[in-house]
C-alpha positions as CSV (number, residue, x, y, z in Angstrom):
1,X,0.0,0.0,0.0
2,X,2.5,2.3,0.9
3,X,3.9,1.5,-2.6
4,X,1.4,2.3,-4.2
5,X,1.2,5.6,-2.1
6,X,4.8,6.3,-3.6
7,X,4.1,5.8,-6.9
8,X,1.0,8.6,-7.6
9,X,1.7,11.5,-9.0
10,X,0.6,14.5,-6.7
11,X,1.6,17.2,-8.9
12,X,0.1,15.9,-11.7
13,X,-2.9,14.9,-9.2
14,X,-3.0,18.8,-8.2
15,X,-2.9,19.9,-11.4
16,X,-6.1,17.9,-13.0
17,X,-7.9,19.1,-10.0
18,X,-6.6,22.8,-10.7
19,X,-8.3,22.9,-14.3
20,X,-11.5,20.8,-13.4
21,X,-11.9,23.4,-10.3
22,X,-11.3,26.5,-12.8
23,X,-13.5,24.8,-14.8
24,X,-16.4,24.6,-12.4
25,X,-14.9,28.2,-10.9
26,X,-16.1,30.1,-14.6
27,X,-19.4,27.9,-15.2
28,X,-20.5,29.4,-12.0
29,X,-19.2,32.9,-12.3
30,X,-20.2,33.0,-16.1
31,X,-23.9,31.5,-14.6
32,X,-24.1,34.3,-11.9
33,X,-23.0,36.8,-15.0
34,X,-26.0,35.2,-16.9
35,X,-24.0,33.7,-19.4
36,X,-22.7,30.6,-20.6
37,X,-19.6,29.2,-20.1
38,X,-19.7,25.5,-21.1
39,X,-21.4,26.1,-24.5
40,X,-20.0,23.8,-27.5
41,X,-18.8,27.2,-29.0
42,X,-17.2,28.4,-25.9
43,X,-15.2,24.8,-26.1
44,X,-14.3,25.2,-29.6
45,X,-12.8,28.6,-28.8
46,X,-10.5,26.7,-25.6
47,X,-9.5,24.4,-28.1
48,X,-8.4,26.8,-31.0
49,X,-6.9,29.1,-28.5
50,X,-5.1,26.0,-26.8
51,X,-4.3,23.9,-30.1
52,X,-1.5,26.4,-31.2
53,X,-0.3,27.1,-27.9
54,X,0.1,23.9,-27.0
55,X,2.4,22.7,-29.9
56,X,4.5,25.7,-29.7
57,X,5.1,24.5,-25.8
58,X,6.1,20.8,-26.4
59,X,9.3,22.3,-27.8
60,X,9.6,25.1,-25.3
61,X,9.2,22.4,-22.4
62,X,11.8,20.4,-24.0
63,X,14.2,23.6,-23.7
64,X,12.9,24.4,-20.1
65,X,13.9,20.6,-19.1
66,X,17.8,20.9,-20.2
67,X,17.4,24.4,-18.1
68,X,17.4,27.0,-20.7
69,X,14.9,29.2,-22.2
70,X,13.7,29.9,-26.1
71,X,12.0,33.6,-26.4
72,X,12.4,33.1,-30.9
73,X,8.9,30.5,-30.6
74,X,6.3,33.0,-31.1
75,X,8.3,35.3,-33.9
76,X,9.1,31.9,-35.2
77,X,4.6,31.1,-35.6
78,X,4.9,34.0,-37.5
79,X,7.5,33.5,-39.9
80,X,6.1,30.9,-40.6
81,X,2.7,32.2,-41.5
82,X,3.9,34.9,-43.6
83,X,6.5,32.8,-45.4
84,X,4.3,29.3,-46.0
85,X,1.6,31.9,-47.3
86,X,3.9,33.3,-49.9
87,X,4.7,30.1,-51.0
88,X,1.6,28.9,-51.1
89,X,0.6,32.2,-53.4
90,X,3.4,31.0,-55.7
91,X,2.2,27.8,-56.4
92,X,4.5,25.7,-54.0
93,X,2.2,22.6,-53.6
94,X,0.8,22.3,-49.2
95,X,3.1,19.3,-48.4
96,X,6.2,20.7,-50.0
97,X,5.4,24.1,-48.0
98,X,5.3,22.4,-44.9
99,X,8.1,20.8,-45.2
100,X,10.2,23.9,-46.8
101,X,9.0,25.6,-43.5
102,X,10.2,23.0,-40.8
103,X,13.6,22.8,-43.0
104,X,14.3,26.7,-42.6
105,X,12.9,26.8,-39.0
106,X,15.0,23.7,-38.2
107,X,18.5,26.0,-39.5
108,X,17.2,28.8,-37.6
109,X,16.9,26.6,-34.1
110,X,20.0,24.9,-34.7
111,X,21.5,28.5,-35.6
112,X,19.6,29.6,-32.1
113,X,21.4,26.1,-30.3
114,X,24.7,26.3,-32.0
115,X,25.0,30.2,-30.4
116,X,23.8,29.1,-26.7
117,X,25.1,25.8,-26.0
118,X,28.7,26.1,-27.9
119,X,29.1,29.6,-27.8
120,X,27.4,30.0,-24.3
121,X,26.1,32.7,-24.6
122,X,23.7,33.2,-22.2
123,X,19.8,31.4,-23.4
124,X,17.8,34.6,-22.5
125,X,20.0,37.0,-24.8
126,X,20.4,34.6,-27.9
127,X,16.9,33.7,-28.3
128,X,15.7,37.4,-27.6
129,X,18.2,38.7,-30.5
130,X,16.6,35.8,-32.5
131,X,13.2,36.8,-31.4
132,X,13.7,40.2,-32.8
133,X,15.8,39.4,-36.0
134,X,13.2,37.0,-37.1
135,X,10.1,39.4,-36.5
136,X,12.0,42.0,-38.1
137,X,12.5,39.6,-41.3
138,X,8.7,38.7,-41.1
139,X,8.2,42.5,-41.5
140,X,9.9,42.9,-44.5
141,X,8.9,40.0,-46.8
142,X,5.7,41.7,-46.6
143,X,6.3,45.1,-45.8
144,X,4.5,44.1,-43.0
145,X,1.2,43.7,-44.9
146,X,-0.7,40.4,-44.6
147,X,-1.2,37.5,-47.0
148,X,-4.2,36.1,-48.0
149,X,-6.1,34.5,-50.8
150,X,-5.0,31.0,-50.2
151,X,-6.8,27.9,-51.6
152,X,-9.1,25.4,-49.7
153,X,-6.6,22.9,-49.2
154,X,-5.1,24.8,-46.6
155,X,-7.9,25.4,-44.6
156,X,-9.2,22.2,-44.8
157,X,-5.8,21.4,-42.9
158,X,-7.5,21.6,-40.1
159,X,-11.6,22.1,-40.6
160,X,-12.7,18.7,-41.2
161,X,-13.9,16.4,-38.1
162,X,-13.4,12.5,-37.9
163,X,-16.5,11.7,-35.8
164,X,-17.7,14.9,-35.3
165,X,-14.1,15.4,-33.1
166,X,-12.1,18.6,-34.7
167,X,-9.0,17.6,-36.3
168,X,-6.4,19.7,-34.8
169,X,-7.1,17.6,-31.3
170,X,-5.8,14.8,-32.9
171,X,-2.8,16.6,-34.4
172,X,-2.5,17.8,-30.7
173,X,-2.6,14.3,-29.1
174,X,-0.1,12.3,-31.8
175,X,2.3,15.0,-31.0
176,X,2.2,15.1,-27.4
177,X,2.1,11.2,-27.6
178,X,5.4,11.6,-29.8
179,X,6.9,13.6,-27.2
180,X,5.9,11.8,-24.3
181,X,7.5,8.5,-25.5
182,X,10.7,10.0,-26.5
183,X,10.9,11.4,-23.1
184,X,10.4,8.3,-21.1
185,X,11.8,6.0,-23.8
186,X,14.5,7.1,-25.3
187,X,18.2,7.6,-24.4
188,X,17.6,11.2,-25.8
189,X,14.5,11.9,-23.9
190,X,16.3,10.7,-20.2
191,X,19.4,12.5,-21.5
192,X,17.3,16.0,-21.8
193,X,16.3,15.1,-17.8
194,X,20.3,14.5,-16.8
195,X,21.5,17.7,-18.6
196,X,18.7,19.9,-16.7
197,X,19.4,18.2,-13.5
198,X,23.2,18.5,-13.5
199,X,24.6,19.4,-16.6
200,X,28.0,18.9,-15.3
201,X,27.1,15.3,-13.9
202,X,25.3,14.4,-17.3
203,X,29.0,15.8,-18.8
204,X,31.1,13.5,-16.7
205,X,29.0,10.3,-17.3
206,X,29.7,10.9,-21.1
207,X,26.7,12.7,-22.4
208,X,27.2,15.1,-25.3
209,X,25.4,17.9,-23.0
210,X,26.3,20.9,-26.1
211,X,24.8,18.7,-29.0
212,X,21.5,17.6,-26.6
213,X,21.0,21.0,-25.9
214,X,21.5,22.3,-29.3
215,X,19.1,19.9,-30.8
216,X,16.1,20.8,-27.8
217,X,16.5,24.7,-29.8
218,X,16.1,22.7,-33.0
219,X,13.2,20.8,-31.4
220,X,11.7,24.1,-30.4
221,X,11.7,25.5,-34.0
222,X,10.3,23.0,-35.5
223,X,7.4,22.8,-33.3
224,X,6.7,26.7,-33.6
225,X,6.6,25.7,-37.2
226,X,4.4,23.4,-36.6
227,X,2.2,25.7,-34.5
228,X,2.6,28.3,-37.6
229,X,1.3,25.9,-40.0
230,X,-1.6,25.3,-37.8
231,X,-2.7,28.5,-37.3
232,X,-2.2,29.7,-40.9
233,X,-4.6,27.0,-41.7
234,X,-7.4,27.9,-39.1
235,X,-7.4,31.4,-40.0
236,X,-6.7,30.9,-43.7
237,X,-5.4,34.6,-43.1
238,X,-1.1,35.6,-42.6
239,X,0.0,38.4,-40.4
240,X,3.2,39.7,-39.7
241,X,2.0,40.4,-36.1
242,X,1.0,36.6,-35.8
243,X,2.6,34.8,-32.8
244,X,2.9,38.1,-30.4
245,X,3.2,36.8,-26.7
246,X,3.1,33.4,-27.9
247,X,6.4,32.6,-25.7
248,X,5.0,33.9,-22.7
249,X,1.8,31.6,-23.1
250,X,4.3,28.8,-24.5
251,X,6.3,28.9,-20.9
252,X,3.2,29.9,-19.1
253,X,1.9,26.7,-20.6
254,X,5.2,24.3,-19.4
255,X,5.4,26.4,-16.1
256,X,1.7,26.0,-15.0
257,X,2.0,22.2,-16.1
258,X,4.7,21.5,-13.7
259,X,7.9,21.9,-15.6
260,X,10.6,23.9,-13.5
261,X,12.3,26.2,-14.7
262,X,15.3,25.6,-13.4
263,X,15.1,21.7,-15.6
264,X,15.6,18.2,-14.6
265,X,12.0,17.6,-13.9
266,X,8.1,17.5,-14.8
267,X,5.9,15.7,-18.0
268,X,5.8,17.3,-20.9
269,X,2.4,15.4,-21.3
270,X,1.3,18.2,-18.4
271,X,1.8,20.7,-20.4
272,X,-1.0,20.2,-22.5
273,X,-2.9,20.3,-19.3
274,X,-1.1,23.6,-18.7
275,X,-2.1,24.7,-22.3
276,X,-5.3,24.0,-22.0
277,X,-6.1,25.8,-18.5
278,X,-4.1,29.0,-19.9
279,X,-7.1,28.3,-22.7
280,X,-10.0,28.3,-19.8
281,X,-8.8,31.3,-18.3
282,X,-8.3,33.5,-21.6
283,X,-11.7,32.0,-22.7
284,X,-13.6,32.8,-19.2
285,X,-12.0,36.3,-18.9
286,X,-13.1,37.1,-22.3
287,X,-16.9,35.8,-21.6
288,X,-16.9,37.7,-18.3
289,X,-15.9,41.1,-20.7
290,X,-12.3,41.7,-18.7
291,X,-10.2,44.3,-20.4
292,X,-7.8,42.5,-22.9
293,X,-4.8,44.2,-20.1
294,X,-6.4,42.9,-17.3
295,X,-6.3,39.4,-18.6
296,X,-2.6,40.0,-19.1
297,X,-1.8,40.7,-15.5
298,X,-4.4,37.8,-14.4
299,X,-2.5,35.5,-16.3
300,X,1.0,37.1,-15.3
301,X,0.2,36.9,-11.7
302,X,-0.9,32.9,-12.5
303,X,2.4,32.4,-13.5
304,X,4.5,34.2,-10.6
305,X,2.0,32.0,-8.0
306,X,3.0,28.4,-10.4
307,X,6.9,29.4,-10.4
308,X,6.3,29.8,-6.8
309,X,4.5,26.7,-5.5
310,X,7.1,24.7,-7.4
311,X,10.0,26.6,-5.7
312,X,8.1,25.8,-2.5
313,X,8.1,22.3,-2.8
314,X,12.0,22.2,-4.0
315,X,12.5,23.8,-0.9
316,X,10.1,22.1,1.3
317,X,12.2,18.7,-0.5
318,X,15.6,19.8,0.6
């Protein structure tokens, strides 16, 4: 019994119980407001607004677990928006797009890695240059006008159901699946784990710690590409503004889901979790009619009281 005691998962625990109390927190609110909360529309809007988010943050928790931090993911989203639009404007065929984007994202995380984890230069000032270099770029492919015009195919990415379940939720789950088996499964994923718990242990026992980290930026990229590809097809629409304060949502998304920011521990499989709750509370605030600046320090506070419980516990541990 006492195993078995051992063995659960209280974070996780507490952090299902978190979203299915915030849950029941706006139904009631939104009830007393006389509105609706848990309307099918109101659920489609948590998952649009938590699809992207959470496929940006897969590869933002991955950086967070080796104990660095990736502000490029949300200019990244955006990039790729513009940039998979224009092709698609020029006659590059969907699939080829796709994978033309993850290619030059790919070169820009590895670019991003290369910098931090060889160069070490510090995480925070490499991937805020990168952030800005790459918005910047976004800016003037277009002259930081928008794209549209695109054909069906690329909204039909994502608009079709398979029973009557949205598409992009399975895109969501074979992803997080993806990531949660490499984690646990993989000499890669429990390499990721050593590096953010003791780089310099995970060093000494023979681990390549400056080519693991290097790939987790690479990771990263890729999976804002992803994200960018998703959201260009939902809104069959490109801005250059597109993916604004996506990196804050990513980390709030991996911070609020248990990952700590100082690495070595936490599910990435939480994150979605994480995502998803970021998604409640954006959706409730907006339903209640909170100022679009009021949500921001809601949610900013919500992250400052997550950072803190975790530090709490580290501290209550040692």
């Amino acid at each position: 019994m006492i195993n078995r005691l051992k063995k659960i998962d209280i974070k996780s625990i507490t952090l299902y119980i978190g979203a299915v109390l915030i849950l029941v927190a706006f139904t009631i609110i939104c009830k007393i407001n006389g509105k609706d909360f848990l309307t099918t529309s109101n659920i489609q809007n948590i998952i649009a607004q938590s699809s992207v988010i959470a496929v940006v943050a897969i590869g933002t928790s991955l950086v967070i677990l080796t104990g660095g931090i990736d502000l490029s993911v949300g200019s990244i989203v955006g990039f790729v928006g513009i940039f998979g639009g224009m092709l698609i404007k020029n006659g590059i065929s969907l699939p080829l797009t796709i994978l033309i984007c993850i290619a030059v994202s790919a070169i820009i995380g590895l670019m991003t890695g290369y910098i931090v984890s060889y160069g070490k230069v510090p995480a925070f000032i490499v991937t805020l240059g990168t952030m800005q270099i790459i918005r910047g770029v976004t800016k003037v492919l277009t002259s930081g006008k928008p794209v549209a015009g695109f054909p069906d195919a690329l909204s039909e990415l994502t608009a079709f159901e398979i029973f009557g379940i949205p598409i992009i939720i399975f895109y969501v789950f074979v992803l997080y699946a993806l990531i949660m088996f490499t984690l646990k499964k993989t000499k890669f994923g429990r390499r990721i784990y050593a590096i953010g718990g003791n780089a310099n242990a995970a060093k000494l026992s023979g681990i390549k710690v400056n080519k693991i980290e290097m790939l987790t930026y690479m990771l990263a990229a890729i999976f804002s590409a992803l994200g960018g590809i998703l959201l260009l097809s939902r809104l069959s629409y490109a801005d250059p503004n597109a993916g604004s304060g996506y990196e804050m949502d990513a980390i709030a998304a991996v911070v609020i889901g248990g990952i700590g920011l100082s690495g070595g521990k936490g599910k990435a499989g939480n994150t979605l979790v994480g995502a998803l709750i970021l998604g409640m509370l954006k959706c409730g605030l907006q339903i209640l009619n909170v100022p679009v600046y009021y949500q921001t320090i809601i949610i900013g506070v919500v992250i400052i009281l997550a950072v803190y419980m975790d530090k709490a516990k580290e501290r209550k541990a040692e």
